[in-house]
C-alpha positions in Angstrom: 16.7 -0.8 10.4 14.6 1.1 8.4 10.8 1.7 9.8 8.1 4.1 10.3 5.4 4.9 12.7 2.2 7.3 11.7 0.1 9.8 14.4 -2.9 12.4 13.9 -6.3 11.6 13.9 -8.8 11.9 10.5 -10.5 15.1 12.2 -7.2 16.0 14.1 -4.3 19.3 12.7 -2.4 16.9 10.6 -0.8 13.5 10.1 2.7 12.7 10.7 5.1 9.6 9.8 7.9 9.2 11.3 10.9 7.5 9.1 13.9 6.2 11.2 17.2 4.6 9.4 17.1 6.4 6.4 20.5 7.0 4.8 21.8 9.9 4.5 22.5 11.2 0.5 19.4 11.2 -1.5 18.0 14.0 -2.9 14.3 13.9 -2.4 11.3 15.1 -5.0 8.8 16.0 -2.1 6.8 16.6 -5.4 6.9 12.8 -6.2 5.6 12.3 -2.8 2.6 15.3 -3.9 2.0 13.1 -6.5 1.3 9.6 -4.8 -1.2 11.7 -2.1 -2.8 13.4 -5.0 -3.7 9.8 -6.4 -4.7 8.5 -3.0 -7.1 11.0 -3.0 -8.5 10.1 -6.5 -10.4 7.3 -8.2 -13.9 7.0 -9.0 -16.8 6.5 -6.1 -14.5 8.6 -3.5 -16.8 11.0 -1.0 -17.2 14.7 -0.1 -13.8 14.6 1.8 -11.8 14.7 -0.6 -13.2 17.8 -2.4 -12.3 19.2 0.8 -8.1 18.3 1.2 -5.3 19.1 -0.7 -2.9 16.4 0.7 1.1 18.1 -0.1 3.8 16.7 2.6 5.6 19.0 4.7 9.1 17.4 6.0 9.6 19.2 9.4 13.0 17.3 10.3 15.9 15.1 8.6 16.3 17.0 5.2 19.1 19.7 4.3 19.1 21.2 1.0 16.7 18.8 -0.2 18.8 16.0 0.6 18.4 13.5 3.7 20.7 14.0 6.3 20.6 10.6 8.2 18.3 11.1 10.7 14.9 11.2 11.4 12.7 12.4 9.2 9.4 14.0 10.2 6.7 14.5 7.5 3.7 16.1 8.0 0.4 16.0 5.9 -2.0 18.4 6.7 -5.9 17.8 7.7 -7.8 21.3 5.8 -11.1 19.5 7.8 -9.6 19.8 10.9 -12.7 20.0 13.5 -12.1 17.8 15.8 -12.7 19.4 19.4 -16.0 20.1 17.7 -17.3 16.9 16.8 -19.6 15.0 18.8 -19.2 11.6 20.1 -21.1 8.4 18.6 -23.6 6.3 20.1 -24.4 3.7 17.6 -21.4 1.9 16.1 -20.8 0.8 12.5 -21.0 -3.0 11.9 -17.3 -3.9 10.1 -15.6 -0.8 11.7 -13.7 -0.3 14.9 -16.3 1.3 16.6 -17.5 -1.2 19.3 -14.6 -3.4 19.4 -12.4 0.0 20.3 -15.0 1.6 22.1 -15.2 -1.1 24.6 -11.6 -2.3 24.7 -10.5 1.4 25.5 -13.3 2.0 27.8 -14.5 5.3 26.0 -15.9 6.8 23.7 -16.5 5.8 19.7 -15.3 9.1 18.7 -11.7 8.4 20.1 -11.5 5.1 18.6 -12.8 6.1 14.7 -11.0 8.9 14.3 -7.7 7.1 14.5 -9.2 3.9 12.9 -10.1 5.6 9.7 -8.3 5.7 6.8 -7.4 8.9 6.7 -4.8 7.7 8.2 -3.4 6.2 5.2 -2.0 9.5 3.7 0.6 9.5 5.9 1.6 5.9 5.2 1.6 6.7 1.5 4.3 10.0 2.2 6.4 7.4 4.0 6.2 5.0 1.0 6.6 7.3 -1.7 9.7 8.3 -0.1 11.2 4.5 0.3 10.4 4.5 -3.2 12.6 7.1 -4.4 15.3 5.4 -2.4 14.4 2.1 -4.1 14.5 4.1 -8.1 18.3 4.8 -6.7 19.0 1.0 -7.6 17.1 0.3 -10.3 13.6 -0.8 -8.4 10.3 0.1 -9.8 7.0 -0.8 -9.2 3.5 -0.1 -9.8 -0.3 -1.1 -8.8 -4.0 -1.4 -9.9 -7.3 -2.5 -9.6 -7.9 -6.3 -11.1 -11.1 -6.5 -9.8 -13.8 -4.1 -8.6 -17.1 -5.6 -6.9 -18.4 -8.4 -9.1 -16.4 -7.1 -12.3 -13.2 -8.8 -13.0 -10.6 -6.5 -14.8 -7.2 -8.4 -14.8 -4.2 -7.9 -15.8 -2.7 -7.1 -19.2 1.0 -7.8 -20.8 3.7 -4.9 -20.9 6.2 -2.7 -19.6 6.0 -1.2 -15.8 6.1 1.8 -17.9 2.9 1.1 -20.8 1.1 -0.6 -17.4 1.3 2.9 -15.3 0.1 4.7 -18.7 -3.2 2.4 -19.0 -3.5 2.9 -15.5 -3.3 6.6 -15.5 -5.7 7.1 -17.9 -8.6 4.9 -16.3 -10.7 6.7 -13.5 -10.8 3.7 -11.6 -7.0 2.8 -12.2 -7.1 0.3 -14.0 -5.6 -1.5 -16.7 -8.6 -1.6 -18.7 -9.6 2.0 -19.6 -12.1 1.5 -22.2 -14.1 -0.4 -19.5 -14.0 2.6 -17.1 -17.8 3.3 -18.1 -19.3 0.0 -17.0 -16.9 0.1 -13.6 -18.3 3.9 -13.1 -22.0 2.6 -14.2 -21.8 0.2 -11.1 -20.4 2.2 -8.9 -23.1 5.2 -9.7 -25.7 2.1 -9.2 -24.5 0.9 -6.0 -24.0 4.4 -4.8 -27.7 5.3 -5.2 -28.6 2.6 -3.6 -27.0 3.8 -0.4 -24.5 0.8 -0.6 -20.4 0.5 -0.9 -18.0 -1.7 -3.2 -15.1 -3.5 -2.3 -12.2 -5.2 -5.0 -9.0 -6.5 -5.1 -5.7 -4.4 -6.3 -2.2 -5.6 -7.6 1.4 -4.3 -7.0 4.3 -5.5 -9.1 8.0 -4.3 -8.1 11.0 -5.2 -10.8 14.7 -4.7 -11.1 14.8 -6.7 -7.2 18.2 -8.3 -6.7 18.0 -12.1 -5.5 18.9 -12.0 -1.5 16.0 -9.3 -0.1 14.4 -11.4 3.3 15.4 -14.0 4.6 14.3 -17.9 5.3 16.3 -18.2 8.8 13.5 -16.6 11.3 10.0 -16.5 11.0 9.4 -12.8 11.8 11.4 -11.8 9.0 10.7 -13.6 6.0 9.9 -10.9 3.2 6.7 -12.6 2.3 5.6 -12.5 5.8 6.6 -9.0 6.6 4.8 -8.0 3.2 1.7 -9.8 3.9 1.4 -8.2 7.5 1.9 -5.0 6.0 -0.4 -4.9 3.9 -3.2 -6.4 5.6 -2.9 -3.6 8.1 -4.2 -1.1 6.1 -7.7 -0.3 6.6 -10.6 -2.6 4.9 -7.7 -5.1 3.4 -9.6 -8.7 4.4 -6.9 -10.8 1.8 -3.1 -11.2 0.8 -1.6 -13.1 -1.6 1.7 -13.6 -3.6 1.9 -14.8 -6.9 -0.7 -17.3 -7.6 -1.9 -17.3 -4.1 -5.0 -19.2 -3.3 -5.0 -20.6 -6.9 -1.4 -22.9 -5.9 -3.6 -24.8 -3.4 -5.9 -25.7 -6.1 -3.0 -27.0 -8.2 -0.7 -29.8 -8.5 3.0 -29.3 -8.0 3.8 -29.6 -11.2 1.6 -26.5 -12.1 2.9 -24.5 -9.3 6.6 -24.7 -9.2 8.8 -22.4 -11.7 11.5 -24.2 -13.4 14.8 -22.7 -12.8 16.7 -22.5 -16.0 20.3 -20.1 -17.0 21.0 -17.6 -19.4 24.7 -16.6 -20.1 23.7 -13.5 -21.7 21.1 -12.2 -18.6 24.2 -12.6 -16.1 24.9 -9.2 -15.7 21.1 -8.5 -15.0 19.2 -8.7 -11.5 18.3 -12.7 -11.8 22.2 -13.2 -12.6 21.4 -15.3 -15.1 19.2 -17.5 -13.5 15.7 -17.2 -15.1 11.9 -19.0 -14.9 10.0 -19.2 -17.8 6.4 -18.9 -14.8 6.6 -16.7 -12.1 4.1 -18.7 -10.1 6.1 -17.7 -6.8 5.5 -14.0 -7.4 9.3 -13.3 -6.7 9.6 -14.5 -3.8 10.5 -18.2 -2.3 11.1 -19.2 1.8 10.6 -15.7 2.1 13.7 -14.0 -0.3 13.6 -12.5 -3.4 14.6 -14.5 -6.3 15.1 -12.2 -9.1 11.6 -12.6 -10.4 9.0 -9.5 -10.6 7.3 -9.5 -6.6 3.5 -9.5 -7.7 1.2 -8.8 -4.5 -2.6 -8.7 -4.4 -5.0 -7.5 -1.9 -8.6 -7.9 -1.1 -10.4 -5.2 -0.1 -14.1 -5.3 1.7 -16.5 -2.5 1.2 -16.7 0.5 3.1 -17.9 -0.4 6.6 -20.2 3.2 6.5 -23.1 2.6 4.5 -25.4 6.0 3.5 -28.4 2.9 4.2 -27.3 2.1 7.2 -27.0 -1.6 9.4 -28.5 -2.4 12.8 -26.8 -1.5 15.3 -27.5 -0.6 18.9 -27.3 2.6 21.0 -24.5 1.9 23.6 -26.2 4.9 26.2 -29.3 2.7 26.1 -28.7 -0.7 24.4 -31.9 -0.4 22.7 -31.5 -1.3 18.7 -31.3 1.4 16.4 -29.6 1.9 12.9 -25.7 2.9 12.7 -24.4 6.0 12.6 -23.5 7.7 9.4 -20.0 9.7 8.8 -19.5 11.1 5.6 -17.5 8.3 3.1 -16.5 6.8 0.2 -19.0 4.3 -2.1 -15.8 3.0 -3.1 -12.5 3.7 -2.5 -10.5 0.3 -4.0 -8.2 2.9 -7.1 -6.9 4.4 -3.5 -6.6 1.0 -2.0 -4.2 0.0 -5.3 -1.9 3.6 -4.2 -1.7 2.7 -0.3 -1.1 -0.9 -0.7 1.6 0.3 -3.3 3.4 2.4 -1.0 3.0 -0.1 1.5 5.2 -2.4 -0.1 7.6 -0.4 -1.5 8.4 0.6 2.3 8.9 -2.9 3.3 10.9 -3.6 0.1 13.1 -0.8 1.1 13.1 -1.9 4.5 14.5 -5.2 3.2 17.1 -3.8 1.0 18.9 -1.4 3.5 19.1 -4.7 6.1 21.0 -6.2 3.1 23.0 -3.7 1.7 22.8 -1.2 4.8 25.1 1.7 5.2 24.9 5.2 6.5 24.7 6.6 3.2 23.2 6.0 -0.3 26.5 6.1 -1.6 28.1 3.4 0.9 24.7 1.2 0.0 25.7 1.6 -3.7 28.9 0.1 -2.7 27.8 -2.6 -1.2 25.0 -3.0 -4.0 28.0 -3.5 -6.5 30.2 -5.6 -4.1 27.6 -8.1 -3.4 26.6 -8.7 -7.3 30.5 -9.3 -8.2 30.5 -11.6 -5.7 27.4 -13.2 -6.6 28.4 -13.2 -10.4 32.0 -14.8 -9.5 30.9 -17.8 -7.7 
């Protein structure tokens, strides 16, 4: 079983992830992994903090020579605004954040409970994703994601390669696929920001070259979908999940939903085997397996719970009404919301694949890999 588990506070020494089932043989680009934290920190509307860090990974176990070795592996991110025995606690919580629910279930303090709730958090999730990833390019798997939508402006999608899609993408401060519209997304956000306010949007992830088989329909807890969907909305400020057409299938009739399943001698040797759909309505996946099809997730994400022109809130010493607390923030942070929930799925897809084609080693997977698609091919 392949998993993960974060620690470290936003204001704490550092953030760690913890990766368990790895396999052992691949040679990992720790700067690939650079280069994912370096976009988590970017897009346009983010805050002060990230003037401040320099987000690298350190891996502190499980690597020799570059190369994983099988075993744990420890990776550290380190906090350059690390004050946290110096920070005070906080008396009025944030409406939308953790603050009172935390501060109350815990029977402490607000400081305790923010500092882990925040999404600072994220950048260790993101070094544990960009590594599955790597793992994932071993077999052919790619994937990439962006911002559709940012507050009330709806940017969509565009036709193309994985490859011309992360181009557009890099080249629009917002990530999107839509750079020549990057001055009326940076417009609103500038608006919104002076008006002591935050934006939410949605973001999109698309993974090809999946074999048919990842997940299974036989128990609950591990269909793909589900696993995908609870993944994802575990990441701070993500209020929606959907795959493929999502909400829109309910407002469809069967025959609008469903994609046709048609074969194609000359695509047997790919990843669909042959078997291809002129819609992918399902978003690649059906009873929770992958069917060949590009995996297309989309998440929702609210605005920033910490507003520069703050809520009501109340003063827990005195539970007299005053206005929340400010910590320093974002005005928008949904082009880093597209490069978590990315690496978030590409863990789970990982995840997925080495329960399928498990082995000790990369090379033993690869085996496997092959075996299963000769079978497959032969039936």
């Amino acid at each position: 079983m392949l998993r993960y588990w974060t620690a470290g506070e936003s204001h704490g020494p550092a953030l760690v992830a913890l990766v368990d089932g790895f396999p052992a043989g691949l040679e990992v680009d720790r700067a690939a992994v650079d280069a994912e934290l370096v976009r988590r920190q970017g897009g346009y509307g983010r805050g002060g903090r990230q003037r401040i860090e320099t987000d690298s990974v350190t891996f502190l176990s499980g690597l020799w020579r570059g190369v994983t070795l099988g075993s744990p592996l420890a990776l550290e991110v380190i906090n350059k605004d690390a004050k946290l025995e110096k920070l005070e606690d906080v008396d009025r919580p944030r409406p939308g954040h953790a603050d009172l629910p935390g501060a109350i279930k815990h029977l402490g303090g607000v400081r305790a409970v923010l500092e882990r709730a925040s999404a600072r958090e994220t950048a260790a999730r993101v070094a544990a994703g960009a590594l599955a990833r790597q793992l994932l390019a071993a077999f052919g798997i790619e994937l990439a994601g962006w911002v559709t939508e940012l507050g009330e402006i709806r940017l969509g999608d565009r036709p193309g390669t994985l490859a011309e899609l992360r181009r557009l993408r890099d080249a629009s401060a917002v990530y999107s696929l839509h750079p020549e519209r990057d001055p009326e997304v940076t417009s609103l956000i500038d608006r919104v920001g002076k008006e002591g306010d935050t934006l939410g949007g949605i973001v999109e992830v698309r993974v090809e070259g999946l074999p048919i088989g990842l997940g299974t329909h036989a128990q609950w807890d591990r269909k793909l979908d589900g696993r995908i969907a609870q993944a994802v909305m575990a990441v701070q400020a993500i209020k929606g999940v959907e795959i493929g057409l999502g909400f829109e299938a309910a407002r469809r009739r069967g025959s609008q939903v469903h994609d046709a399943i048609h074969y194609d001698a000359g695509e047997r040797g790919s990843a669909t085997l042959g078997f291809t759909r002129p819609t992918n309505n399902a978003g690649g996946l059906e009873a929770g397996i992958t069917n060949g099809q590009p995996l297309v997730v989309r998440a929702a994400m609210k605005p920033i719970s910490t507003l520069r022109r703050p809520l009501e809130s109340v003063n827990l010493r005195t539970k007299q009404p005053e206005e929340a607390a400010y910590e320093r923030s974002d005005v928008c942070a949904v082009s880093a919301a597209s490069v978590i929930v990315e690496n978030v799925v590409a863990f789970e897809v990982a995840a997925a694949f080495v329960e399928k084609f498990g082995g000790d080693s990369v090379e033993e997977m690869q085996g496997r890999f092959r075996l299963y698609h000769d079978l497959a091919r032969s039936r």
